[in-house]
N, C-alpha and C positions, 0 to 999 in steps of 0.2 A: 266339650267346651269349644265354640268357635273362637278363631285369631281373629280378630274385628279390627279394621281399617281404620284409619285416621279418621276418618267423616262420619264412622260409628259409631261413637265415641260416646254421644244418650243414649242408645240401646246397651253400650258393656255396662256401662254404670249400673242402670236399672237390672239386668240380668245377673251384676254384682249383687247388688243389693237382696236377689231374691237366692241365691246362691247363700247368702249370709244368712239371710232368717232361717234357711231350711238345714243350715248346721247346726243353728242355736238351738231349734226344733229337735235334732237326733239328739242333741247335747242333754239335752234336758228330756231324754227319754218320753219326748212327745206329749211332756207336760204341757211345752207352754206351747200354744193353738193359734198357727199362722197361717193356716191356710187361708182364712182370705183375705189378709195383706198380701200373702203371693198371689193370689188370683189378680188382685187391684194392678199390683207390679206386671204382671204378665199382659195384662191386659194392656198397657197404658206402652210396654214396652214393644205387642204385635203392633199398635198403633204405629207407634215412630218410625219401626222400620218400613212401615207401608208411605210412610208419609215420606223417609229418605227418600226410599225406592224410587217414588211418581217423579223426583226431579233431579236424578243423579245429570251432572256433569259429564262432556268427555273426559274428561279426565279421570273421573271417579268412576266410571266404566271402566276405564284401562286398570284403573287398580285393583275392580271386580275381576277382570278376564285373568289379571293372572294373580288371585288371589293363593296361599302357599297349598289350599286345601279343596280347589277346583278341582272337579273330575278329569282327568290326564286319558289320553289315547286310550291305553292299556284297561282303563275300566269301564272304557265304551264298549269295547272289542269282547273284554267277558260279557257284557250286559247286550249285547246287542245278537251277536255273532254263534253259531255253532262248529264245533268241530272247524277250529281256526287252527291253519296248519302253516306255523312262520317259516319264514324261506330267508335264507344270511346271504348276504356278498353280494357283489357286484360282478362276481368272477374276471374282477379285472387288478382289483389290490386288495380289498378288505373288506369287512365287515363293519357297517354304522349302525351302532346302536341308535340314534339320532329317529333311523328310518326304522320304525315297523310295518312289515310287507309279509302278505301270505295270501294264502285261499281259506275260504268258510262258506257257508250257509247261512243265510239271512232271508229269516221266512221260511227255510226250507229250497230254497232256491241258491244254487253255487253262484260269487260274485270274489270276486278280486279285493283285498281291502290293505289301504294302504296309507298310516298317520306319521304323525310325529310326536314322540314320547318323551316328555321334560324328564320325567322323572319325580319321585314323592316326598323321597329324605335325600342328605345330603350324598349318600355312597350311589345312588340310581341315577339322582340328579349328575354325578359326574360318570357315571356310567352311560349315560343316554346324552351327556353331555348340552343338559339344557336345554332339547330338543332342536340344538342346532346341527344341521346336517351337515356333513363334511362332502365332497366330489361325489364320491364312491355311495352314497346314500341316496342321491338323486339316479344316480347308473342301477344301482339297486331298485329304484321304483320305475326306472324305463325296464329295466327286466321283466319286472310284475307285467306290468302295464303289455308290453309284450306278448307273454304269454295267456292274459286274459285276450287280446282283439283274437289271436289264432284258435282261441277254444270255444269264443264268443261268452263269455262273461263279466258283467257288468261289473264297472271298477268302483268304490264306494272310498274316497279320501277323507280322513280326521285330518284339519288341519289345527295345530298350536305349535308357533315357531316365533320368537324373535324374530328371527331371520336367519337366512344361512350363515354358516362358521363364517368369518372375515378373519380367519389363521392364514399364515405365512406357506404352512404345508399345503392347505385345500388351497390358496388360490394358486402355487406350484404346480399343484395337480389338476387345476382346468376347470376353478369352481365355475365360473361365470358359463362356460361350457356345458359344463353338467347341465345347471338350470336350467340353459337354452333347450339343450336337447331334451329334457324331462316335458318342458313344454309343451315343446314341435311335437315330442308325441304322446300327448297329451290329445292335442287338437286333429291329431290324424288318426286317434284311433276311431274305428266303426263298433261299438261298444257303447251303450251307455254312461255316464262319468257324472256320479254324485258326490259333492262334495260339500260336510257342512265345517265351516269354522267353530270350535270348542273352548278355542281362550283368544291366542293372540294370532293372527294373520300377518307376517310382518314379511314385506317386500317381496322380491324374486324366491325366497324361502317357499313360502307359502303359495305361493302363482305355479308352482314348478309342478305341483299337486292338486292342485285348486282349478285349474284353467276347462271348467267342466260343463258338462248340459246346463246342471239345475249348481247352483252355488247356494246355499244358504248359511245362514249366521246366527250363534245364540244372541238371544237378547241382549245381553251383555259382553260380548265379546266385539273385539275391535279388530281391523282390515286395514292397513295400511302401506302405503310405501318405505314407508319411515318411522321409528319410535317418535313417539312426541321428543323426547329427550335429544334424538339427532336432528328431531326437523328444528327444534328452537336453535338449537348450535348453528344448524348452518343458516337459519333464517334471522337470528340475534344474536349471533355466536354468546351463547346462555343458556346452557341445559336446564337452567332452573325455569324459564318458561316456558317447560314442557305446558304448564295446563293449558297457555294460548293456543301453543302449537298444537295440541289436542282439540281445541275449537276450531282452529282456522282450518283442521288439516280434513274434517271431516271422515271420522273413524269410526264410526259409532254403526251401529245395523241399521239402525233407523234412519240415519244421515244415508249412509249407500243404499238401501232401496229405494228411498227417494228419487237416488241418483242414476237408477238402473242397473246399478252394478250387480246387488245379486240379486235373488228371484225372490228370497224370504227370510222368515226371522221363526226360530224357533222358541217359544215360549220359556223363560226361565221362573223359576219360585218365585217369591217376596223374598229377598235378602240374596239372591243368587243360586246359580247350581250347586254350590256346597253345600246349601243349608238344606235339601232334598234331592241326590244325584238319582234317583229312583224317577221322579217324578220327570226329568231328563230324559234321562236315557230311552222312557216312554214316548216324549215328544220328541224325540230325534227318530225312532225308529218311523213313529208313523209319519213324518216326514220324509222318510228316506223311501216308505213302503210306496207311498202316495207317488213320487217320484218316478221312481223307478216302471210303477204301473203305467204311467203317462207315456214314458219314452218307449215302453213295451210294442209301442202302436206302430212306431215306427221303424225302417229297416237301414243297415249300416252304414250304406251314401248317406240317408237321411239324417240317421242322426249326428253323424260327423259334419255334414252342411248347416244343421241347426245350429251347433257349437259354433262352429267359424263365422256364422252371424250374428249368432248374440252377442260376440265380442267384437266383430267390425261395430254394432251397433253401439257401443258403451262409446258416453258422451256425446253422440250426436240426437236431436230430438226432445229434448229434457224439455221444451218448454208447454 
């Protein structure tokens, strides 16, 4: 059974209703014959969602990207990845669950891979701490990242983040630092650097891991500086006109390819990645396969100068 969205609301009905006929069905031991009313219902209810789908709002995007039952870091990484071996700490304070960091095989080929993990139920979720990263989480992915340029292995980022932790302790401990420096070397490594966004891209969080070759975006997933909810605050002091702030602020994959910001958009189902993580996790890989093959062409200067242009180049030339 899907958790469906406020803007869902015709399709749970109708998926009620056929839920209903098919208990009355067992109830009555198959007596009474509803198959096709259900058919009718089913049919009437693939419609709706195709028909939501074609004109979802920003806003109703960002409440697909972090829908409670989206595919998370963690089930890319099984689906994607072989012989993934995590790696903990920053060796400088701690361990962020926030960051998921290790070595695997993609393709059969070794690559560096390194997300950000919300978490699924409420004990992971406070364990990975709502995939907001703490200092020590970003120091942990310049480690990775590190020891991928020196072995020459391509780095492959899941990005879903809110944004980085805004606690009292991380920014103590040098958050705005961290992020710079994940960046910085981010952009200096000679290494390929794939990275696709999977729910939510939010601010320097997401950049800190993101700042790559090829950047791409689920269909439904959103890229921003800002939660809609903080850009309204600060643009109408009014969190409740997030959905404006979600139009004006331009989030959406479709809005930033447009915009040049990332290079692509990864195909999601009708209804979203939840309602076929399978059918994902296949168009992310051959994206990332496709990618990866591209950069392959190139050598270390190379690819590290290509990165540093495509991001001088963001914003200028759009017309």
């Amino acid at each position: 059974m899907y958790s469906y969205l406020e803007f869902e609301k015709p399709i749970a009905d109708l998926d009620g209703q056929i839920m209903e006929l098919k208990k009355l069905s067992e109830a009555e031991g198959g007596g009474v014959d509803v198959a096709e009313e259900v058919a009718r219902l089913e049919k009437r209810s693939a419609e709706a969602l195709v028909e939501i789908y074609k004109k979802l709002s920003p806003w109703q995007k960002a409440l697909v990207a972090r829908h409670p039952d989206r595919p998370h870091c963690k089930q890319y990484v099984d689906a994607l990845f072989d012989e993934f071996t995590q790696l903990a700490g920053d060796r400088k304070f701690a361990e962020d669950a926030a960051i998921v960091a290790g070595f695997a095989r993609f393709g059969g080929q070794p690559v560096a891979v390194i997300g950000q993990e919300k978490g699924t139920d409420t004990k992971s979720r406070l364990k990975h701490n709502f995939g907001m990263a703490r200092p020590e989480g970003y120091r942990k992915a310049v480690r990775i990242m590190e020891m991928a340029n020196r072995f020459g292995l391509p780095v492959i980022s899941l990005v879903d983040t809110a944004g980085a932790y805004p606690g009292i302790g991380a920014e103590e401990r040098g958050q705005a630092e961290a992020i710079a420096r994940s960046t910085e070397m981010c952009l200096n490594l000679e290494v390929p650097v794939v990275s696709v966004i999977i729910g939510e891209g939010g601010s320097g969080g997401a950049i800190a891991i993101a700042t790559a070759n090829r950047v791409y975006m689920l269909e439904h997933s959103i890229y921003s500086v800002i939660s809609p909810e903080g850009g309204a605050s600060i643009l109408w002091r009014d969190a409740a006109r997030a959905k404006d702030a979600a139009t004006a602020m331009k989030i959406t994959a479709q809005d930033l390819l447009s915009l040049k910001v990332i290079d692509g958009i990864v195909k999601e189902p009708i209804g979203g990645a939840h309602r076929d993580p399978e059918a994902v996790f296949e168009e992310t890989r051959k994206t990332i396969s496709a990618a990866l093959s591209d950069l392959a062409k190139l050598d270390g200067p190379a690819v590290k100068q290509e990165r540093r242009e495509k991001f001088l180049a963001i914003g200028r030339n759009l017309g």
